[in-house]
Legacy VTK file of the C-alpha trace (Angstrom):
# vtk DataFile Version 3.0
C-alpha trace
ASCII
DATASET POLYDATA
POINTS 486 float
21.770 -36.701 14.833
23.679 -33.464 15.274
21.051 -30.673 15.425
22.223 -27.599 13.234
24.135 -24.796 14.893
21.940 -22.116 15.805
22.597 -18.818 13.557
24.268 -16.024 15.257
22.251 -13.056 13.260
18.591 -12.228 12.419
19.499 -12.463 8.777
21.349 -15.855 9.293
18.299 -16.911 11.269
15.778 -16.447 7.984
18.757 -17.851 6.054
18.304 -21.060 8.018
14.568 -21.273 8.115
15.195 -21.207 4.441
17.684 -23.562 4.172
15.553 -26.345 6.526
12.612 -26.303 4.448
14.449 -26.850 1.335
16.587 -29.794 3.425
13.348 -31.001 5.103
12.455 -32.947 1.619
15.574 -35.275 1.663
16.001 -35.916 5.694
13.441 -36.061 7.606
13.830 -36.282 11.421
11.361 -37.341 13.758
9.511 -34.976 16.480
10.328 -36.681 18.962
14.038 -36.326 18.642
13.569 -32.558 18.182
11.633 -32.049 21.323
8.722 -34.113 21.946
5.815 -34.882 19.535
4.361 -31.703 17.800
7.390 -29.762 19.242
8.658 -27.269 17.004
12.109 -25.637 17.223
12.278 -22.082 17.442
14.652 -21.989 14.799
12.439 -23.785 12.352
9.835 -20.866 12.828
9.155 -17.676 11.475
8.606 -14.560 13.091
5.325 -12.919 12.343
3.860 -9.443 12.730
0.767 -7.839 11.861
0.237 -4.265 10.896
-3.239 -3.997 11.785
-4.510 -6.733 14.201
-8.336 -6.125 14.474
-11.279 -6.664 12.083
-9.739 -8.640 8.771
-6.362 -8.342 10.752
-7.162 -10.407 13.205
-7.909 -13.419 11.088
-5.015 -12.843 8.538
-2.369 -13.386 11.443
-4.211 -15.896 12.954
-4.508 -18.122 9.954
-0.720 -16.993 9.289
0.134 -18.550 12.967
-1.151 -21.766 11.800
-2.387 -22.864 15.080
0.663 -21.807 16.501
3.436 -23.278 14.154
4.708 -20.471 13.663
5.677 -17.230 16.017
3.837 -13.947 16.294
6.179 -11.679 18.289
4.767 -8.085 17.386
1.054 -6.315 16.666
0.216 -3.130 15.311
-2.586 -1.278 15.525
-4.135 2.466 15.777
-6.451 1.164 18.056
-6.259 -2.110 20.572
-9.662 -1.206 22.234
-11.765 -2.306 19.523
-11.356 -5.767 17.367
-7.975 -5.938 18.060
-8.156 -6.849 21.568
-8.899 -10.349 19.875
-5.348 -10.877 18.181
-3.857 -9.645 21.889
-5.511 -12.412 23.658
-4.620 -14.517 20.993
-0.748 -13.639 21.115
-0.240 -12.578 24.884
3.393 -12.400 23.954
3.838 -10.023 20.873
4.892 -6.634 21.652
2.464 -3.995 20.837
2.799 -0.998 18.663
0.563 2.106 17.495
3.228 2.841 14.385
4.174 0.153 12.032
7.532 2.238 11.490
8.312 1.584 15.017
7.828 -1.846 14.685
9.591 -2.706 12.180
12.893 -0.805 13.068
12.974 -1.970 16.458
11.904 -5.775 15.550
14.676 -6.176 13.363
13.825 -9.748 14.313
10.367 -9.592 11.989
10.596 -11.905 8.993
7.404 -11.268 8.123
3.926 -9.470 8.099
1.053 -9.455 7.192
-0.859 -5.571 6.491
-4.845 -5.391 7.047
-4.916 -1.910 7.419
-7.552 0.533 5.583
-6.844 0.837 1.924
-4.700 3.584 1.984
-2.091 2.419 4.091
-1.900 -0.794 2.072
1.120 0.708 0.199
3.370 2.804 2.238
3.128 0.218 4.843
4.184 -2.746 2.591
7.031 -0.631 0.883
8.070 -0.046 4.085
8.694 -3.411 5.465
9.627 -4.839 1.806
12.326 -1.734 1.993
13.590 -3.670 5.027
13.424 -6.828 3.761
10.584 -8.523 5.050
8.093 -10.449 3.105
4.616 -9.111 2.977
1.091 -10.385 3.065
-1.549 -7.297 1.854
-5.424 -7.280 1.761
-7.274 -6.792 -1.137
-6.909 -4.444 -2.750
-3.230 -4.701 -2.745
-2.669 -0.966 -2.841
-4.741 2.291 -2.715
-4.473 3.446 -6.634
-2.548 2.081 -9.811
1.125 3.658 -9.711
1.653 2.198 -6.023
0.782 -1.139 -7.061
3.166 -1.033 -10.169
5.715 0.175 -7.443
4.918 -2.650 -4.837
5.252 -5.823 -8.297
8.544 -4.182 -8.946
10.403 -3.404 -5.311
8.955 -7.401 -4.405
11.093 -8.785 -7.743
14.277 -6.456 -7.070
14.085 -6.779 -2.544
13.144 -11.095 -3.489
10.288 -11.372 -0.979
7.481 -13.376 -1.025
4.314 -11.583 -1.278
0.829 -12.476 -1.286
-2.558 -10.121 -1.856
-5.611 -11.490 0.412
-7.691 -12.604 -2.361
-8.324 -15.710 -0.722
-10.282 -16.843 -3.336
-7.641 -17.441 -5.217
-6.763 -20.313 -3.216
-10.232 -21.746 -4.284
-9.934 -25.273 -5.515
-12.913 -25.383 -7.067
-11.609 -22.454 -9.064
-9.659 -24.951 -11.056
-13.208 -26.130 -12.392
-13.876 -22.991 -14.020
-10.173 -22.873 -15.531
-10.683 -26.506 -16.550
-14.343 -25.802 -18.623
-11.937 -22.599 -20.082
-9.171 -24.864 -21.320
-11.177 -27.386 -22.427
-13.161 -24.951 -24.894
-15.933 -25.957 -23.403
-18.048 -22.738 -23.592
-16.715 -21.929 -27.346
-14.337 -18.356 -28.238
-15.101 -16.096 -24.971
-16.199 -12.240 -26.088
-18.096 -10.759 -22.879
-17.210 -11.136 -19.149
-20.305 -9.602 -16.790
-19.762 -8.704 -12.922
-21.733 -7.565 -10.371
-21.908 -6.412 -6.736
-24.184 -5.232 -4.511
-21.886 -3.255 -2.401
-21.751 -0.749 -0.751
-23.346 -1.872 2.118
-21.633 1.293 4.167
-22.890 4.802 4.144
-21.216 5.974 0.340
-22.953 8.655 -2.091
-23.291 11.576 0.243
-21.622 14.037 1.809
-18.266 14.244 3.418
-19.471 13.805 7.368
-18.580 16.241 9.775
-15.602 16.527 12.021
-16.132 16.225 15.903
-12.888 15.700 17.382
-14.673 15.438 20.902
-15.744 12.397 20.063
-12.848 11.235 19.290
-12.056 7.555 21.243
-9.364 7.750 23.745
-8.068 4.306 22.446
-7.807 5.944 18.936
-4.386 7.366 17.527
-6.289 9.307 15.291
-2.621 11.019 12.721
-1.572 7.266 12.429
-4.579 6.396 11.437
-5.357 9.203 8.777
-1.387 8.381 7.597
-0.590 9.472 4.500
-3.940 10.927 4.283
-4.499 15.145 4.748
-5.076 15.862 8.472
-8.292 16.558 9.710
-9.778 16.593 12.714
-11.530 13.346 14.137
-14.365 12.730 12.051
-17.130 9.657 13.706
-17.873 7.578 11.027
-14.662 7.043 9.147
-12.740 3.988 11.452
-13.401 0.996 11.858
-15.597 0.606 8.524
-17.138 3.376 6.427
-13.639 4.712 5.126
-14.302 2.536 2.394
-16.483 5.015 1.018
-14.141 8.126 0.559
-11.642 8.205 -1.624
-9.006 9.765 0.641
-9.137 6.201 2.364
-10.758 3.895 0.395
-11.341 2.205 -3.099
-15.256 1.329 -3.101
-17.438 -1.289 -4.307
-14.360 -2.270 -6.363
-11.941 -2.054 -3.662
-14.003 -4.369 -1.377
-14.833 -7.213 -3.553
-13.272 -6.438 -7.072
-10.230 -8.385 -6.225
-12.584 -11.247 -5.726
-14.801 -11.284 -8.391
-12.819 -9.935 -11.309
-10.000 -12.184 -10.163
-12.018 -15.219 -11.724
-11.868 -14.190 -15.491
-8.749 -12.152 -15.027
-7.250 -15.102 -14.037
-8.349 -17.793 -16.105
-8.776 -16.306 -19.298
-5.099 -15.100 -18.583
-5.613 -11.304 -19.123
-3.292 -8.198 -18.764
-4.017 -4.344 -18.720
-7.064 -3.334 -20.019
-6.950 -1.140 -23.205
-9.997 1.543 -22.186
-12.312 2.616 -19.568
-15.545 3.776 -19.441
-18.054 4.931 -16.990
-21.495 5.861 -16.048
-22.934 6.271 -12.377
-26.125 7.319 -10.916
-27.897 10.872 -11.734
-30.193 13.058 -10.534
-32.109 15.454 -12.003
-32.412 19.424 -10.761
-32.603 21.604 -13.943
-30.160 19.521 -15.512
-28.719 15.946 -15.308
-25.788 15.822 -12.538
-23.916 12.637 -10.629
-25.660 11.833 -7.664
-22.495 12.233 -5.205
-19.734 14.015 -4.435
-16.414 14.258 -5.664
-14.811 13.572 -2.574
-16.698 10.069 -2.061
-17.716 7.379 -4.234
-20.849 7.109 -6.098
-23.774 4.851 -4.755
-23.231 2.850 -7.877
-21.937 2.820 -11.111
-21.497 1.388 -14.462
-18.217 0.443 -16.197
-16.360 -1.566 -18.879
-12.949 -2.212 -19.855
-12.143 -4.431 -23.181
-8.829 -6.509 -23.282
-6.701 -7.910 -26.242
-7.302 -11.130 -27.152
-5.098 -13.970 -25.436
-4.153 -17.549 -25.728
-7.351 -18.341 -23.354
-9.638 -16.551 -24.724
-9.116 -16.299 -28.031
-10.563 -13.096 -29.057
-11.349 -9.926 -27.653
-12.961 -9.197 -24.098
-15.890 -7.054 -23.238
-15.539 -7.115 -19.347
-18.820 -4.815 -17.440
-18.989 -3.968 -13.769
-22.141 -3.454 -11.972
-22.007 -2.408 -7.992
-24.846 0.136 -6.456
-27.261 -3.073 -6.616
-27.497 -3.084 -10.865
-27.361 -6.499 -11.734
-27.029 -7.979 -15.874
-30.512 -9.450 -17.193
-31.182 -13.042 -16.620
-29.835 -15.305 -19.666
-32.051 -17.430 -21.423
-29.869 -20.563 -21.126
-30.270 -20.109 -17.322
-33.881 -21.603 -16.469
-35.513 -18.265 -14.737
-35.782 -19.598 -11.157
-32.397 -20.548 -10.677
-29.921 -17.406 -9.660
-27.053 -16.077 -11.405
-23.973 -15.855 -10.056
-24.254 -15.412 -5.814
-27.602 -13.143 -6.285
-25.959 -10.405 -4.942
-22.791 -10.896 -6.401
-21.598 -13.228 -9.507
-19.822 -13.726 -12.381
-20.702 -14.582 -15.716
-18.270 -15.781 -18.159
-20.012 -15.578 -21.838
-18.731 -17.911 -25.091
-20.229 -18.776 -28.592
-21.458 -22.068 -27.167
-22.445 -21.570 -23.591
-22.467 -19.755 -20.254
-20.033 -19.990 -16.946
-21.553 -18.424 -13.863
-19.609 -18.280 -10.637
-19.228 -16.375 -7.239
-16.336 -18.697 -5.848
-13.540 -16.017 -4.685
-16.554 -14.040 -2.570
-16.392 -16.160 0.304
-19.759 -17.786 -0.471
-20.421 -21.846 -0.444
-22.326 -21.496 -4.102
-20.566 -23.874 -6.859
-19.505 -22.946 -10.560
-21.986 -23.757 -13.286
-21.747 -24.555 -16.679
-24.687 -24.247 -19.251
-24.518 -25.047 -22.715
-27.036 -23.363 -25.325
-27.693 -27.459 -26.451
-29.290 -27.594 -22.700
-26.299 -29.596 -21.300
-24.985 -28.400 -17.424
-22.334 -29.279 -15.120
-22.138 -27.981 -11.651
-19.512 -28.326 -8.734
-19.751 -30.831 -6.061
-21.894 -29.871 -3.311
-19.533 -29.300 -0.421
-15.698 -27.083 -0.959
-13.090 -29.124 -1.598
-10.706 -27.727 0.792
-11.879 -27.432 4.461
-8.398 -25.461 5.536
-9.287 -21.489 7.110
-9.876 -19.173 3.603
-7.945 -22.014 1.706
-4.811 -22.127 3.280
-4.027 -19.036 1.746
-2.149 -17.304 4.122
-0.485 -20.972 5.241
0.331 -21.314 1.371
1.944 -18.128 1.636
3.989 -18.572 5.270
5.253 -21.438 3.804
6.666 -19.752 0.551
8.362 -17.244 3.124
9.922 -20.383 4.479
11.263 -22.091 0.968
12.214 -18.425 -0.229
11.873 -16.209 -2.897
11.739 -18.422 -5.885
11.310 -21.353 -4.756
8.354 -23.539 -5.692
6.037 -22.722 -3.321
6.275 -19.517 -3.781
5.855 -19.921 -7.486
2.958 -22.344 -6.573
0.849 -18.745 -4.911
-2.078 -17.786 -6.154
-1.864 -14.115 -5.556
1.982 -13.271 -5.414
2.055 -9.653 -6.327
3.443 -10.397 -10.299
0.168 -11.580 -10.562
-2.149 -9.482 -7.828
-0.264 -6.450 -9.096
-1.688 -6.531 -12.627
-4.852 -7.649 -11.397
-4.944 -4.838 -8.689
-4.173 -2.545 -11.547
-7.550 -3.458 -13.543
-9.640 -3.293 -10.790
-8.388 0.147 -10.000
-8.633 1.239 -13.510
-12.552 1.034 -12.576
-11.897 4.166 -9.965
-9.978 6.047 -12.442
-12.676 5.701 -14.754
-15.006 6.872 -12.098
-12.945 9.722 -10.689
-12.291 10.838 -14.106
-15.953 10.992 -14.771
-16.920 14.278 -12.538
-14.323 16.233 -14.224
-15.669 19.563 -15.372
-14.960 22.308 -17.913
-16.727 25.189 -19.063
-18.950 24.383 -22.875
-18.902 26.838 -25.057
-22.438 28.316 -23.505
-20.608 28.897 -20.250
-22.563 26.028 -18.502
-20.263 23.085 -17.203
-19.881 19.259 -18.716
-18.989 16.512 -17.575
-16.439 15.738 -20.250
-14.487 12.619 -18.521
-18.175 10.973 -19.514
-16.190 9.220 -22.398
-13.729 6.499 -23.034
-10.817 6.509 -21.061
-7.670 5.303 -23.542
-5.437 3.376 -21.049
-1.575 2.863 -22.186
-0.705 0.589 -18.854
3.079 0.054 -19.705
3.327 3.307 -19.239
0.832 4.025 -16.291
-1.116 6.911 -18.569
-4.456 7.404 -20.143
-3.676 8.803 -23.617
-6.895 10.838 -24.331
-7.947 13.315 -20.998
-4.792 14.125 -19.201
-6.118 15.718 -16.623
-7.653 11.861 -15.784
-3.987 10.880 -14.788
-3.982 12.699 -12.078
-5.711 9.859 -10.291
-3.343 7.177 -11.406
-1.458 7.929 -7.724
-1.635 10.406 -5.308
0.172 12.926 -2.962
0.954 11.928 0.585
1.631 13.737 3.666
4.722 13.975 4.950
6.199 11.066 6.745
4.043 8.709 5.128
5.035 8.813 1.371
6.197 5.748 -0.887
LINES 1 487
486 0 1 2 3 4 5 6 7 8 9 10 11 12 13 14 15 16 17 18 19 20 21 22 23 24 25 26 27 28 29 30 31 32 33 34 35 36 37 38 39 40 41 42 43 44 45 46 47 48 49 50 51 52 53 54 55 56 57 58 59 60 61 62 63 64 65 66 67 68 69 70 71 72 73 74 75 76 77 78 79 80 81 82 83 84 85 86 87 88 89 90 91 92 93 94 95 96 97 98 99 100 101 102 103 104 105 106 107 108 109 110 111 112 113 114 115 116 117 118 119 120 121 122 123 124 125 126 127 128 129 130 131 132 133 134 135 136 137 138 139 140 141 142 143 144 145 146 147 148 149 150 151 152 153 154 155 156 157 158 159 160 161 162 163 164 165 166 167 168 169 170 171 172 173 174 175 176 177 178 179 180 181 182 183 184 185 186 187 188 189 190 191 192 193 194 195 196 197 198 199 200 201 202 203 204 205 206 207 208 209 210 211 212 213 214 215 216 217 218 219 220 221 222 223 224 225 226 227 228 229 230 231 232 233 234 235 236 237 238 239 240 241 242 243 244 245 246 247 248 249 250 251 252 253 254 255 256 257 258 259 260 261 262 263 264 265 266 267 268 269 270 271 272 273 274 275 276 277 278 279 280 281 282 283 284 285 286 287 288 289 290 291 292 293 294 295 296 297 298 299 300 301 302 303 304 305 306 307 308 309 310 311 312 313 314 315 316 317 318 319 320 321 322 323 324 325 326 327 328 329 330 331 332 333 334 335 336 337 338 339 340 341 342 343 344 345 346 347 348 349 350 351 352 353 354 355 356 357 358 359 360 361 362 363 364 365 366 367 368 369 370 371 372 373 374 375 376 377 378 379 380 381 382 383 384 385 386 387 388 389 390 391 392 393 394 395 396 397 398 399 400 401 402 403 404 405 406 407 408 409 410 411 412 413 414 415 416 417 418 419 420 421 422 423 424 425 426 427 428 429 430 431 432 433 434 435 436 437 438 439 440 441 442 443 444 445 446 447 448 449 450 451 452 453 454 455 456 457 458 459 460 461 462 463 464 465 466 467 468 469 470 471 472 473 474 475 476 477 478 479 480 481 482 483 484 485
């Protein structure tokens, strides 16, 4: 059999890595004939890069190789002394970068990559490569605030790549259960979604810490790091890990494991952008009740809820509550007291007219969906996970969809392409606005200050703005330093 001609461009190349997954389902053609058994034509495989290659990095392009089927010809990272010396030895042959920008104009060759940076490179970086069109694989949470991931849904539709937040969760069969007990009415009309966490587990509720750019690792390229972040010197503490805290870098308790657990009634009771946002978080009291953290850093924990319209799932209105800092809901009586709810530490709790879903699936944890009914009847998963494949096959899924192209049914077949993970980024993120908004201050009329973002946050989210404390939309995006913008 004549083997096809081999394409004379880099874009006729991804054109033809298209075009012989879509022919692969009417001729097949043996191995051997190609090249040996499990050979693999360099032409039928795509060309992978990661922007970030340590920590999470390291096993988003690994599981994106798939054991090698496909090629990983570039890394990027601020840092290859640390975690990412595992995704060098992994890939001795990718070419090694400190600046994604770099990378990607110089490997023109790049079809696609896959961006495990800290949160708020998640955009710029994925804009970036989608600008040059290359598909794009993005941790949770897909972007840093609200208006970047509106940005990211839209610029994926008009550049038609294939896109894929790292909610692996998602890719959960046994999250088909819980959609299964929701279409089947078996828990009744649906009013009251509860969610907990008990992140943070990093340093988060106290001051800013210091700089000491002595310290600073030699390894380190400390301005690509901070990105579109304001300079400042080094500062110990920030990379690899407690950047999560601070909200010049990270998105919290919400940030880390929102796009988990809220992903499980967001998706299956098919909901959109919440209406309101409110929020409450820890307090101390000197003289006068005051947050117990600083403006520049997250709160220790906090308190909010968002209510949605009704939809064809649920069938009325939704009360959803978030809980992180350790606050957990109280027990319900239709779960016998010595059994947990949810993970323990973290869980969902889906809450009808007739009965009770709890669930932890999309947080990485082995426990199984449960269903109890207030007439005492229950129905749990199966003991073991369904689907033994690394974190689901979700970034396989998603390689795969970059192969069959924008559009096709694979990629229609993702779990978290990013006209879903967009929206759903955009609720958990409302939870940050809500909590940014609450330290806002003005002057009562006694002179002394108030809190007056302590209130409900009206949220119009087709047109990115809350309708009822203006000043509150100034955290719907954010300013960027130069070289780094969207």
């Amino acid at each position: 059999m004549k083997q096809p001609k081999k394409p004379s461009s880099d874009q006729s190349r991804r054109d033809f890595i298209k075009n012989a997954a879509i022919a692969s389902s009417f001729m097949i053609v043996p191995r051997n004939v190609l090249g040996g058994v499990g050979f693999i034509s360099p032409s039928d495989q795509l060309n992978l890069a990661a922007i970030g290659a340590g920590g999470k990095g390291a096993s988003d392009i690994r599981n994106a190789s798939v054991k090698g089927r496909e090629r990983v010809v570039a890394l990027c990272d601020v840092d290859f002394s640390g975690s990412a010396k595992a995704s060098v030895e992994a890939f001795p042959k990718a070419k090694l970068y400190a600046d994604y920008r770099e990378m990607l104009d110089k490997e023109t060759d790049i079809d696609a990559v896959t961006i495990s940076t800290p949160d708020h490179v998640h955009g710029p970086a994925a804009k970036y490569a989608m600008d040059r069109g290359k598909h794009v694989y993005v941790q949770k949470p897909m972007t840093h605030n609200i208006k970047e991931a509106r940005m990211l849904t839209e610029l994926a539709r008009s550049q038609k790549v294939v896109t894929q937040m790292g909610n692996q969760g998602g890719s959960n069969d046994l999250l088909n259960m819980v959609q299964k007990w929701i279409d089947d009415d078996k828990i009744g009309k649906i009013h009251k979604v509860e969610v907990w966490t008990n992140r943070p587990v990093w340093p988060q509720g106290g001051a800013f810490p210091s700089p000491k750019p002595s310290a600073k690792p030699e390894a380190l390229d400390w301005d690509l790091w901070l990105g579109p972040s304001p300079e400042i010197p080094y500062t110990p503490g920030l990379h690899p890990f407690s950047w999560r805290g601070w909200w010049n870098y990270g998105t919290g308790a919400l940030g880390d494991v929102g796009c988990h657990l809220i992903d499980i009634p967001f998706r299956t009771l098919g909901l959109h952008y919440p209406k309101d946002a409110e929020c409450s978080v820890g307090s101390v009291y000197s003289g006068m009740w005051t947050p117990d953290y600083h403006p520049d850093g997250c709160p220790a924990s906090s308190f909010i809820t968002l209510h949605f319209d009704e939809t064809a799932k649920s069938k009325s209105p939704i009360e959803m509550t978030w809980m992180d800092g350790g606050i957990k809901p109280a027990h319900p009586d239709i779960i016998p007291a010595d059994q947990e709810i949810g993970g323990g530490a973290n869980g969902v709790l889906i809450i009808g007219e007739k009965g009770i879903i709890s669930t932890n699936i999309n947080d990485s944890s082995p426990l199984m969906p449960k269903l109890y009914l207030n007439d005492g009847t229950t129905e749990f998963g199966p003991e073991t996970e369904p689907n033994i494949e690394p974190e689901y096959g979700h970034q396989r899924k998603w390689v795969d969809a970059c192969k069959a192209g924008f559009g096709s049914q694979e990629h229609k077949g993702l779990t978290s392409s990013f006209d879903y993970a967009g929206p759903m980024t955009e609720t958990v993120l409302m939870g940050n606005l809500a909590i940014r908004s609450y330290l806002l201050r003005r002057e009562n009329s006694k002179g002394q200050p108030e809190f007056y973002g302590r209130k409900k946050l009206l949220w119009d989210g087709d047109n990115l703005r809350i309708t009822n404390l203006e000043d509150a939309n100034q955290f719907v995006g954010r300013t960027y330093r130069e070289g780094f913008g969207m």
